[in-house]
Structure formats: C-alpha cells, structure tokens
N, C-alpha and C positions, 0 to 999 in steps of 0.2 A: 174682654179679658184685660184690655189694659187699663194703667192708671187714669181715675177720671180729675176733670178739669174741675171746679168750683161750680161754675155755671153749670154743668153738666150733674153733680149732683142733686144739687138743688132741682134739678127734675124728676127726681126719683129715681135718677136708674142706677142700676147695681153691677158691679163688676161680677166678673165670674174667672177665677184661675187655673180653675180644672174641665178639664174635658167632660161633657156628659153625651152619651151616645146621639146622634141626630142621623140623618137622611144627606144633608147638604150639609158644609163645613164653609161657611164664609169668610174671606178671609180681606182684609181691607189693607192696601200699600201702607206702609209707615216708615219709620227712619234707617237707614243701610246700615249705620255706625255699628259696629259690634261690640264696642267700646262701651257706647253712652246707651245701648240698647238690649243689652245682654243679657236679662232677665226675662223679656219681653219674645227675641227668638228665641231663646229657649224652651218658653211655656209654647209658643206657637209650632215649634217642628213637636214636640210632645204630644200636643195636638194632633197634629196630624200622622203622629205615626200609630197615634191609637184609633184613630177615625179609618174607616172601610169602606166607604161610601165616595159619593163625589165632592169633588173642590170645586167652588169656586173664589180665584183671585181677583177683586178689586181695585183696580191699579187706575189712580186720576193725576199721575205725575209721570211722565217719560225719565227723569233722574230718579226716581224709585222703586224700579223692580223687584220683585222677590230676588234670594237668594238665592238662586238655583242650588249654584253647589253644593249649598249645608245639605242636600237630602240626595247622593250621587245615586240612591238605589229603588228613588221614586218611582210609582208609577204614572206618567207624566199624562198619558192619554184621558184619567179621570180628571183633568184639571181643565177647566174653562177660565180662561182670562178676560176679563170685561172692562174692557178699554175706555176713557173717551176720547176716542179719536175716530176716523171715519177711512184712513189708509192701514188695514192689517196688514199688506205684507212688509210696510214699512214699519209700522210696529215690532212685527216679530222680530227683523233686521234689530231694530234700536233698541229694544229689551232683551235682545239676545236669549230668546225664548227657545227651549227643549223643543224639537221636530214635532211631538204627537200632541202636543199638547193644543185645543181648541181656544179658537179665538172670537170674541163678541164684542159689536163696536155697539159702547153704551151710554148713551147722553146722559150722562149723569144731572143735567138741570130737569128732567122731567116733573118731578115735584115743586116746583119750585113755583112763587106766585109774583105774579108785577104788581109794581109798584105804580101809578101815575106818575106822570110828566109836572114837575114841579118849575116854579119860575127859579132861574137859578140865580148862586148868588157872586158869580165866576164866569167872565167872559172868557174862559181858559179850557183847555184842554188838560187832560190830568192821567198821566203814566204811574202806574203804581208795581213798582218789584226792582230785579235789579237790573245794572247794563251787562253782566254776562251774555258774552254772546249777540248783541244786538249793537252791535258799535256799528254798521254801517247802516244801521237804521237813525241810528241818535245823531250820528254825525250833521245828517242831513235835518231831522224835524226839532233838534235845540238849537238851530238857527231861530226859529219863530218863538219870540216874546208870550206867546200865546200858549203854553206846556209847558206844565209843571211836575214838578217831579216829586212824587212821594217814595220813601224808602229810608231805607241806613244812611247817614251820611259817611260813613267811612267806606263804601262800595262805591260810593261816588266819586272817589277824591279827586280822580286823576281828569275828570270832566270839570273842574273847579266852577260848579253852580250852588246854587240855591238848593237844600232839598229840604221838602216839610217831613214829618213823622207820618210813620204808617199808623195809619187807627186801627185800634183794636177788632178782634171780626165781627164781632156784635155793632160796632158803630158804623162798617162799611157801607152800608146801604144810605143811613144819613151823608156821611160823605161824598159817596159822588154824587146824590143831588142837590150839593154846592154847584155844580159842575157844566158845562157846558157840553160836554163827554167825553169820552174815556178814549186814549190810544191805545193800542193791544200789539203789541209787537213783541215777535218770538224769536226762538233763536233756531239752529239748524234740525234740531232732535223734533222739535214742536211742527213745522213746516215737513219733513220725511214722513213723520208719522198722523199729518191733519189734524193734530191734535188742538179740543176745544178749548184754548187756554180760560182757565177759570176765570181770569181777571174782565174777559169780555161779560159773560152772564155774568159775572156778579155787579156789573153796571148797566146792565139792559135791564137785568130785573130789578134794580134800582131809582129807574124810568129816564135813565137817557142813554143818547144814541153813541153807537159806536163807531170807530175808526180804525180801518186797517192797511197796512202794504199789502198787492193780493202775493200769494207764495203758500198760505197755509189753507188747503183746502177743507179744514174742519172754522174756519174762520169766511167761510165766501158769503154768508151772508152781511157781514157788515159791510161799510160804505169805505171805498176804496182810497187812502189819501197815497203820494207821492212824494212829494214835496212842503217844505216848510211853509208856503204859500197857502196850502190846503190847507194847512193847522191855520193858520190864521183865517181864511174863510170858514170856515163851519167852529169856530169859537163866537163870532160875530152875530149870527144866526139869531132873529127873534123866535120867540117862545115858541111860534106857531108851525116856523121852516124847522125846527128841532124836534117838533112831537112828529110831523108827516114824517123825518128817514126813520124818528124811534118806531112808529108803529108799523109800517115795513117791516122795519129789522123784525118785530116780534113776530109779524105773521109768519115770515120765513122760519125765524126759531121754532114755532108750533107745528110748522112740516116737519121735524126732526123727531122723529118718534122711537123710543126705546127696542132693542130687537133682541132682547136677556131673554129669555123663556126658563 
C-alpha cells in the first residue's frame, strides 16, 4: 500500500490503498513520524480496523515499532510480531509490546543468496551507519588506521574523521566487496533484544567476513574483535585466511532457520 520507489516500479509491482478482504493482514515496520508519515498510518490503522482476521507485524528495526497507541481498543492477542532478533523477552521489554500479543523470532535473511569471496580491493575494515549509541565501542576500534567509516558526515562531526558516502542499497553488495570486512557494532536496544543487525548479512552475503564485540546474542556467529589491534589483524589477512572465518560464519548463518508458521 505504500508509495513505491522507481526501482521498484520498474518491476511491475502495483500499489494498493484500499483494504481488500484477506485471511492474514501483513504488516511491514516503517517510519514513527506522524508528521512526515500521515497518510501512510492512516490508510494502515483503516486497514486494519476493517480486517477480522489475524495480523501479522514485521518489525526488522528495534527504533521502529508499531504504534500501539493509535488502536487503544485493539485486539492485541490476533497479532503476531516477527522479530529479527533471537531474545523475545527482551524485545517485548524494548518495543514495549501490549501483554497478549504473540511473538516470533524471524531471520529475516532466509532468502537471501551468497555472494563469493572476492580478492578485495581494501586492506580495511568498513563500518557502515551511525555512532549513536556506540561511542564506547568507536572510542576503542578508530584508534586502528585499518576502519573506515561510511555514513553522513554531519553525524560524525564530533569524532572529527574521515567519512566516505553511504552507497545506495542496490550498489551495497558491490561495496563491501572492496572490503576486507565488515565491523557490526550495536547499540544497547540491539544487544537487549539479540537483534540481527542488518548491516552484518548484508556483508556476509556479500562474500566477506564479519567482525564483532561479543554482547549481541543474535550476532554470536561472527568473529569476535576487542580491540583496535584486532581491526588491524584481520584487515591484513590474505584472501585465503578471509574466505576460511567467511565460510564458518556462513555455515553457522544456515543453522538459523525461520520459525514464522
């Protein structure tokens, strides 16, 4: 139902702004703003206040829950929420989820396909989002020469570095493999609720390896760093010591199996 992207048209698909009867009501997280978004919850609580059947909620960002409040006279026990994250009660806690309402931890990478291990073209390590909430991880791994930062540069200022532009979502995959791999570090919401921050699979399925502090238990498969020291040893890594922790990590990834029904 909502507005499509260019690329997204171009694939044929169609919007739809009216409710047509169904079985299941799917509902995908999207932006809080009521402000910049108020067309959008609107046609969505419409939605579901003509829908009779079951919900299921979407949700792949811990800062984007539904709204609870807009619907005070829901009935909340039809709604399934499908997480990716791998701690529900921590979830519930951080989305401040209605009591009856059911919960399902959902890997949302299931579909998704690898890339190969490419020779890279970046003896570096590469962070990609913002430092909200992650300052005492930055503090410690922008000491190493060896990590780069992609993102906004006015989110950055007060860390006075270097940052390159974020690539568009389409070119991501080309992007990290420039890369020697990816750092993944999260902030308190992400670690509570084990949530799989996106930015790891979208560089695993990429074809290289990942790096993380351990604290997020939907992140235990990746390769543990510490210290700014570690960023500098696994950016060094020939091609060969980089595919063995990537194809690890991937085996472990494919123990992760969807549990939605």
């Amino acid at each position: 139902m909502s507005p499509l992207t260019d690329v997204t048209q171009q694939k044929g698909i169609q919007t739809n702004e009216t409710y047509k009867q169904c079985d299941v009501l799917m509902l995908e997280f999207g932006g809080t703003n009521q402000q910049f978004y108020a067309k959008d919850w609107a046609n969505t609580l419409e939605m579901i206040k003509k829908h009779k059947g079951e919900i299921v909620f979407i949700n792949d960002d811990p800062d984007l829950p539904f709204l609870w409040n807009l619907l005070p006279n829901e009935n909340w026990s039809r709604w399934t929420i499908a997480v990716n994250a791998v701690n529900l009660n921590g979830v519930k806690e951080v989305l401040k989820c209605p009591s009856n309402v059911k919960l399902k931890d959902y890997p949302m990478h299931a579909n998704m396909s690898f890339a190969e291990p490419k020779e890279h073209e970046k003896h570096k390590l590469v962070y990609i989002g913002r430092p909200n909430g992650r300052a005492k991880y930055l503090e410690e791994f922008l000491k190493s020469k060896n990590l780069e930062i992609s993102g906004k540069a006015n989110e950055w200022a007060d860390y006075q570095i270097d940052v390159i532009e974020n690539p568009l979502q389409r070119m991501r995959r080309a992007f990290y493999a420039m890369y020697a791999g990816c750092l993944a570090i999260y902030d308190k919401k992400h670690a509570i609720c084990g949530w799989r921050t996106g930015r790891a699979y979208h560089a695993l399925y990429a074809g290289i390896p990942v790096y993380s502090p351990k604290g997020n238990a939907g992140l235990n498969w990746c390769t543990q760093v510490n210290t700014h020291n570690d960023i500098d040893k696994y950016a060094i890594l020939n091609n060969q010591e980089r595919a063995e922790i990537w194809q690890k990590q991937v085996d472990a990834v494919l123990k992760d199996k969807a549990v939605l029904c």
